[in-house]
C-alpha positions as CSV (number, residue, x, y, z in Angstrom):
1,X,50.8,-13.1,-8.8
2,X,50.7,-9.5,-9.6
3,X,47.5,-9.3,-9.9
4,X,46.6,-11.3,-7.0
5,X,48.5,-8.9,-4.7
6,X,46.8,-5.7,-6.3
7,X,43.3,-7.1,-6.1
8,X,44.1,-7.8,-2.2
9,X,46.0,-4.5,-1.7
10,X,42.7,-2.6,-3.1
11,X,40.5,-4.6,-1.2
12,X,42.1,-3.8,2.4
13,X,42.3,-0.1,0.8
14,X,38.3,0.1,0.6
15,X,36.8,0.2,4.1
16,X,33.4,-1.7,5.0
17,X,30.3,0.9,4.6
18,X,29.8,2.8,8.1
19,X,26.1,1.2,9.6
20,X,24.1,4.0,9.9
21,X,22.0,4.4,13.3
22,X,19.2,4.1,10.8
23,X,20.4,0.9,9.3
24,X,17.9,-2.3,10.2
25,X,19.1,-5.5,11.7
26,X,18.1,-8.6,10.3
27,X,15.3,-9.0,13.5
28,X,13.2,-5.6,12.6
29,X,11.7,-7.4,9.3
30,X,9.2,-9.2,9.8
31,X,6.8,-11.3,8.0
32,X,3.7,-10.0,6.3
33,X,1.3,-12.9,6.7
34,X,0.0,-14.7,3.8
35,X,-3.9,-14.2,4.4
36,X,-3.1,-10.1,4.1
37,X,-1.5,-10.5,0.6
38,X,-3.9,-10.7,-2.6
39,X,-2.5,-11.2,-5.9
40,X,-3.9,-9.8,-8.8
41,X,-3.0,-11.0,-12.2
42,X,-3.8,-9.0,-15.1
43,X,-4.9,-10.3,-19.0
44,X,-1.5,-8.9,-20.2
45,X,0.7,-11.2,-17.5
46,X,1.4,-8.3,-15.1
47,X,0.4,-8.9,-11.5
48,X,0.1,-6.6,-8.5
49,X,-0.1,-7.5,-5.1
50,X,-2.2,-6.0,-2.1
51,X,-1.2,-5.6,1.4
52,X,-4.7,-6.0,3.3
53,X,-5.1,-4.4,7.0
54,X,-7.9,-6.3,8.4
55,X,-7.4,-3.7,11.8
56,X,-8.4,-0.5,10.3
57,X,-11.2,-2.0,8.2
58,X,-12.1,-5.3,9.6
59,X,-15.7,-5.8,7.6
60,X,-14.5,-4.7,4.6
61,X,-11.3,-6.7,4.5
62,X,-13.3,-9.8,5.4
63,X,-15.2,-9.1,2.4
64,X,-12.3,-8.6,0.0
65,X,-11.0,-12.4,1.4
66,X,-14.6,-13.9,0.9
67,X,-14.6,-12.0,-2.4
68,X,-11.0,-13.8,-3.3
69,X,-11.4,-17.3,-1.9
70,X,-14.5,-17.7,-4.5
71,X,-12.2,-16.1,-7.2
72,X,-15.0,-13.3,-7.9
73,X,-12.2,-11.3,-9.8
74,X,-12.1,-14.0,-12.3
75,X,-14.4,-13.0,-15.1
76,X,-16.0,-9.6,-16.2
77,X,-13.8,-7.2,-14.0
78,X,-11.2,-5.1,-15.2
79,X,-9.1,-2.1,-14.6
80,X,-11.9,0.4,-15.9
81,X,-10.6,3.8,-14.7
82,X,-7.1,5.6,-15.0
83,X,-7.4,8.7,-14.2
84,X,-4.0,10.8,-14.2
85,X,-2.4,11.9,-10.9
86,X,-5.2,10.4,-8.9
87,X,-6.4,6.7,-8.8
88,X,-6.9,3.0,-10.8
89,X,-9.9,1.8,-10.3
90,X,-10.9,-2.1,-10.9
91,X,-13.7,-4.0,-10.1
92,X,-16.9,-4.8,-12.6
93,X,-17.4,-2.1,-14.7
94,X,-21.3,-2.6,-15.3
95,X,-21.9,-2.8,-11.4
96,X,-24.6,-6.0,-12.2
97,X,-22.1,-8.7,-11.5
98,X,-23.8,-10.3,-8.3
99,X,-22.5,-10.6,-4.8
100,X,-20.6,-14.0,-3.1
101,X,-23.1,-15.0,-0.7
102,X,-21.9,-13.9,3.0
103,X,-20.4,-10.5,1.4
104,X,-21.7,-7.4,2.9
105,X,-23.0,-4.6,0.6
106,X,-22.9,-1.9,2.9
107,X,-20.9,-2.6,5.7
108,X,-19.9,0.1,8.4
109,X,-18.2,2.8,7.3
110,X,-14.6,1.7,8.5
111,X,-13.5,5.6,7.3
112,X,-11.4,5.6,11.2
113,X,-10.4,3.6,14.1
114,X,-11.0,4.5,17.5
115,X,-7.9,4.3,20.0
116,X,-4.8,4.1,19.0
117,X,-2.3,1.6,17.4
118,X,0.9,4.3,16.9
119,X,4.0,3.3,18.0
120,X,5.9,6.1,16.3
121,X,5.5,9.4,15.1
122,X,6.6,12.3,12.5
123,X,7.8,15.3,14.4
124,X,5.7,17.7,12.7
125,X,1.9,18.4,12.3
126,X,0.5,16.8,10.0
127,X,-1.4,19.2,7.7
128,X,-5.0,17.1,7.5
129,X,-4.2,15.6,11.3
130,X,-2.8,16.5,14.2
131,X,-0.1,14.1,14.1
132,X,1.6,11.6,11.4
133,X,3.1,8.4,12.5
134,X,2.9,4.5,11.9
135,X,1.5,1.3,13.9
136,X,4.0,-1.7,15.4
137,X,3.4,-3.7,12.1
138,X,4.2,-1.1,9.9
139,X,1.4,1.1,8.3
140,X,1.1,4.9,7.9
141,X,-1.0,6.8,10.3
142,X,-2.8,10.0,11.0
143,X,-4.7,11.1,13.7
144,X,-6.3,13.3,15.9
145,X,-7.4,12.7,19.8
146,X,-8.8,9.8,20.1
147,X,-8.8,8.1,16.8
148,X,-6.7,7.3,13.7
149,X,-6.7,6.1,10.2
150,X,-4.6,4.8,7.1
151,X,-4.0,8.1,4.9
152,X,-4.3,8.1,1.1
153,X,-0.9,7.9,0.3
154,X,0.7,6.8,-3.4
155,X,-0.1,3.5,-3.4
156,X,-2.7,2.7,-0.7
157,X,-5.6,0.9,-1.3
158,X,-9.4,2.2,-1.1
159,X,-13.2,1.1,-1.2
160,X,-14.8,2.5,-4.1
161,X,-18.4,3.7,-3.2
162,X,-21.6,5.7,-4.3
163,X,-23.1,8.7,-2.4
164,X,-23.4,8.1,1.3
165,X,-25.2,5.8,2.9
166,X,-23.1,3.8,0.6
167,X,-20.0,2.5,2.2
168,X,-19.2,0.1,-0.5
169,X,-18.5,-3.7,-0.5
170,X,-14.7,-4.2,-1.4
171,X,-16.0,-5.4,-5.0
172,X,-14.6,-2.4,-6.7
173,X,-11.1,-0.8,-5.1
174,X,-8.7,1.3,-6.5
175,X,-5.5,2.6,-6.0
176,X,-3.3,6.0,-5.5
177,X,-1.4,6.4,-8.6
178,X,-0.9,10.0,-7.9
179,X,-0.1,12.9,-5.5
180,X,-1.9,11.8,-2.4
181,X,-5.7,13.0,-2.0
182,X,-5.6,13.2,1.6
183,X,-9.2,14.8,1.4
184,X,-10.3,11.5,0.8
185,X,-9.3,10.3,4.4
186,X,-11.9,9.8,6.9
187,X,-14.8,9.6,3.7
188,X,-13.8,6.5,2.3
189,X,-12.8,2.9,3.7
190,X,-8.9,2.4,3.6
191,X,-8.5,-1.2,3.4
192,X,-4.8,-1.7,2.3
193,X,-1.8,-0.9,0.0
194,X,-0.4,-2.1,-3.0
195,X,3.2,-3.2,-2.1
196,X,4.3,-5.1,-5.5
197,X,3.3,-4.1,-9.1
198,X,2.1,-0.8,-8.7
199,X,3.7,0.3,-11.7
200,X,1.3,-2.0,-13.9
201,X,-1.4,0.1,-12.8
202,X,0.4,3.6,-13.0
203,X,1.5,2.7,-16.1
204,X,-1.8,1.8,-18.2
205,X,-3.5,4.2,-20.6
206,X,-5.2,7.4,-18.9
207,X,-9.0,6.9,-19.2
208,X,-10.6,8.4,-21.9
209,X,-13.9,10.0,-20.4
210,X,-15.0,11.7,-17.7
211,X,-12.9,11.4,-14.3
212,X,-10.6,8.9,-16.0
213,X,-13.5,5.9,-16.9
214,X,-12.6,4.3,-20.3
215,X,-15.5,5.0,-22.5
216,X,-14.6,1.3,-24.0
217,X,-14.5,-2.3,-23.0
218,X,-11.6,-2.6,-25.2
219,X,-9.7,-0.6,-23.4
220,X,-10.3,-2.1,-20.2
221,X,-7.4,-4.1,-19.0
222,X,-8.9,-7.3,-17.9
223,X,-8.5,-9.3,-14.7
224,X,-8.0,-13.2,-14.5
225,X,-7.6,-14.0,-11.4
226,X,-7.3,-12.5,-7.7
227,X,-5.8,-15.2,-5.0
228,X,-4.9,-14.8,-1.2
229,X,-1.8,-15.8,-0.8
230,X,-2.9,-18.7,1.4
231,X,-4.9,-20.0,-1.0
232,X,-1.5,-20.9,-3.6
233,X,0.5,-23.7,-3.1
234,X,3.4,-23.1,-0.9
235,X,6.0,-22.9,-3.9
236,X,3.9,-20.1,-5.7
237,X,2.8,-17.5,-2.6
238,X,4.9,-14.2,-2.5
239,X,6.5,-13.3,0.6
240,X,7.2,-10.1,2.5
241,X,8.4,-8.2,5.1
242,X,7.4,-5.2,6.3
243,X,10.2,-2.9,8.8
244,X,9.1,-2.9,12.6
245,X,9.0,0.6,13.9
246,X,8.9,0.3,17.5
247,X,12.9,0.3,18.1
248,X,15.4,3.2,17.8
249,X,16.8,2.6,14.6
250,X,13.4,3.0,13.2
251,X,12.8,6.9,15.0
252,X,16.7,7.1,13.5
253,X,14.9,6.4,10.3
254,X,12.3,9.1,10.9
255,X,14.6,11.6,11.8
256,X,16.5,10.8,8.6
257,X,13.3,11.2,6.2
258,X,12.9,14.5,7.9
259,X,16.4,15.8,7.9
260,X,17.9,14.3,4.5
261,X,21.5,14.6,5.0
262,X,24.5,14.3,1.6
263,X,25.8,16.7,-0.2
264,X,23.2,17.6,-2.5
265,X,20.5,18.6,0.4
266,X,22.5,21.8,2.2
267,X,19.0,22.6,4.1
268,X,17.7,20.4,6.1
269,X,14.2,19.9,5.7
270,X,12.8,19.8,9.6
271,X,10.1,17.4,8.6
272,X,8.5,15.3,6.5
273,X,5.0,14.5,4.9
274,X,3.6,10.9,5.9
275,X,3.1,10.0,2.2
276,X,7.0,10.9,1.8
277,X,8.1,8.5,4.5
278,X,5.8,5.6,4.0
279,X,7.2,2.5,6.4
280,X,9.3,0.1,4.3
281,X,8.0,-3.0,2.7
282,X,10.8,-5.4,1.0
283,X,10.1,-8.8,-0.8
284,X,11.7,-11.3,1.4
285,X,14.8,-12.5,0.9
């Protein structure tokens, strides 16, 4: 009986945690839907899975689907580069695997998008745009006048490509493993970002020539499949959420990246990089 009594007395003793102006409710997440979400699944069991963002890059995202839905990825590709603070590469290593009929080698290049999809922003300038914010469904932003585009920030997703005129197909794509090379915006096709498993990329073996390329096949890492999400059975898709940003608690949540408040920060900041306050992604609940 004791113990019942302390255990109550201790509970009323603890207060509930204080919601934070910054705090979601349960209606700011919202679904990611399933034709946006590739899954990759590497030889070793590891998978990683790719937000697409068929908006900013609507040729080259069409591609990557047509690319999945006849399981291209299946045979001969692999994660071929690792190259250390920068990017994992993957795709077909020997560049001779042949196209899905209907894919587009060279399709625009998709580098910006004109007019503007921002629904919040960073209060600062950004220092390769003149402003930093994020779209209604939740990706990261940059921009100047009239147009804008997804940033190469740790994580996101790009088009691999040759010397320009190429543009690149969406056959071979890598990943920001690193600090973000936002020199690469606006010169290369943004086409999503990997929002589960990016550790089993940033995790493999640096590459062991030039610019991170293994000089082996054997120390490729091998891919065996790459699905849409709507192409699984119902029991076996992922799901996600990503945060909505057009309410105040998520310009509470800005203001918080840029101000970090605790005991341990005794400056505030007064700003914050877009690659430092990428919009929140969760795995549904």
């Amino acid at each position: 009986m004791l113990n019942i009594l302390l255990a109550a007395m201790l509970t009323q003793a603890v207060p509930a945690a204080a919601t934070l102006p910054s705090d979601p409710v349960a209606a700011d997440w919202v679904a990611v839907p399933d034709d946006e979400l590739v899954v990759f699944t590497l030889a070793n069991g590891h998978r990683f899975t790719v937000r697409l963002a068929p908006q900013y890059a609507p040729v080259h995202v069409a591609n990557i689907r047509k690319l999945a839905r006849a399981h291209w990825w299946d045979a001969g590709t692999s994660v071929y580069r690792l190259q250390d603070n920068y990017v994992a590469q993957w795709g077909d290593a020997t560049e001779k695997k042949p196209l899905v009929s209907g894919v587009v080698a060279n399709p625009p290049a998709e580098y910006l998008h004109t007019g503007s999809t921002t629904v919040a922003r960073l209060s600062q300038r950004d220092p390769y745009a003149e402003w930093a914010g994020y779209s209604r469904d939740g990706w990261p932003l940059a921009g100047n006048g009239a147009t804008e585009w997804l940033p190469h920030c740790y994580g996101m997703v790009g088009v691999a490509r040759d010397l320009a005129p190429s543009t690149g197909s969406g056959a071979e794509l890598y990943a920001v493993i690193g600090h973000s090379p936002r020199a690469l915006d606006r010169n290369i096709a943004v086409v999503g970002r990997v929002i589960d498993g990016v550790e089993w990329l940033s995790s493999l073996p640096r590459g062991t020539g030039d610019l991170g390329f293994y000089k082996t096949e054997g120390e490729r890492s091998p891919i065996v499949s790459a699905r849409l999400a709507s192409e699984l059975p119902a029991g076996e898709r992922p799901h996600f959420e990503y945060r909505a940003t057009d309410n105040p608690r998520f310009v509470a949540w800005i203001a918080s990246r840029e101000n970090r408040a605790g005991p341990f920060f005794t400056v505030p900041a007064g700003g914050a990089d877009i690659c430092a306050a990428l919009p929140p992604v969760r795995k549904a609940p």
